[in-house]
C-alpha angles and dihedrals in degrees: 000000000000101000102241097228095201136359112205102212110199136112098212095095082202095049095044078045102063090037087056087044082053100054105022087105094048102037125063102180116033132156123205111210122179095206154039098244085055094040083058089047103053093044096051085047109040110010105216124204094234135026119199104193126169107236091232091059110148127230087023135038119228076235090065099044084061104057082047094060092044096050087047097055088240120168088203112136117217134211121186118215114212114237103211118068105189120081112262132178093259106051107108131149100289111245096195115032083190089243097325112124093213154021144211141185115229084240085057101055097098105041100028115025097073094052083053088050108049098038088056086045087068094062104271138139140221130000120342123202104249124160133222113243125175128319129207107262087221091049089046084054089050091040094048096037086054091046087059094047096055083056102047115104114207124163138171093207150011092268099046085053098049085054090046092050103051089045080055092048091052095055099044095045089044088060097047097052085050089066088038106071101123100052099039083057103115098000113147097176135000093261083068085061114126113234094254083068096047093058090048088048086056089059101043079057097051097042086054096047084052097055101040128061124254088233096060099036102038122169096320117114091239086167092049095040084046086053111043078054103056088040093054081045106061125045078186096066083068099052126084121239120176115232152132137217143194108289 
């Protein structure tokens, strides 16, 4: 059997794009997969040696992908993409990666991600230092324009954006808990939250209420609701790991 070298776990076609443009002169044998279920699949089956997976990915959590590799003795390195590409408040160097070994902005993806490969591919562990260098005006604009789209919410109906509005609230509550890992250690509900949390918690709020329309999110707590359920989810989330990231 041929050794997949990396799987690209993410179901934006534009972002897995971009990450297969990053590492395409570093990486022989890679595999693209749009979901969780896939993403199993694939690692149980052909144990890659990285897996590149985007932190917001839906069936099945990064977090959990990690608990997979790990219960199948897997030696396969992880790196989480952020979902969100604006700054936000939040957003601080992650102090638990929840058994990745790495992290990268979606800003970073060009200049950074390959360092982060290819030093996990030999064998490493945990965050390197690698250091951002330039990125092609014309890649950052892709980058940037599929970043947007993940986070555009367009519907036909009230259904379809309900549907669109709760994929949204995964994402943006999945990138905030990446950032998160020291105050979701040891957390059992949502009442045990520290107050930093809380606050992010506000924004995350705030940034949904501004990207989906009144009439679609009405008064239910849909961030709240989004995060109780990953919490009850993953026994990880309250577990330390050390790590670092890329700034």
């Amino acid at each position: 059997m041929t050794e997949l070298q990396v799987l690209v776990a993410h179901d934006s076609e534009e972002m897995a794009a971009e990450i297969q443009d990053a590492l395409a002169d570093h990486v022989e044998r890679l595999r693209v997969v749009p979901d969780g279920h896939q993403a199993l699949s694939r690692l149980l089956r052909e144990h890659p040696r990285v897996l590149v997976v985007d932190v917001g990915l839906p069936q099945r959590a990064p977090f959990e992908l990690c608990d997979d590799i790990e219960e199948a003795g897997l030696r396969t390195r992880v790196v989480l993409v952020a979902s969100v590409y604006n700054r936000t408040r939040y957003k601080r160097r992650p102090t638990s990666l929840y058994g990745a070994d790495d992290y990268v902005e979606q800003h970073h993806i060009h200049d950074m991600l390959a360092g982060k490969v290819v030093r996990l591919m030999s064998g490493e562990r945990g965050p390197g230092d690698v250091r951002p260098g330039e990125i092609d005006p014309a890649a950052a604009d892709r980058v940037r324009e599929a970043a947007d789209a993940m986070l555009t919410i367009e519907f036909d109906d009230a259904g379809q954006g309900q549907q669109r509005a709760a994929r949204l609230c995964e994402l943006i509550v999945a990138d905030m808990v990446l950032y998160n890992g020291d105050s979701i250690e040891g957390m059992e509900t949502l009442e045990d939250a520290p107050a930093q949390l809380l606050e992010d918690l506000q924004e995350v709020r705030a940034i949904f209420a501004r990207m989906v329309p009144a009439e679609i999110h009405g008064a239910r707590d849909w961030v709240g609701d989004q995060f109780a359920r990953l919490l009850a989810r993953r026994p990880r989330l309250r577990r330390s790991a050390a790590t670092g990231g890329d700034g």
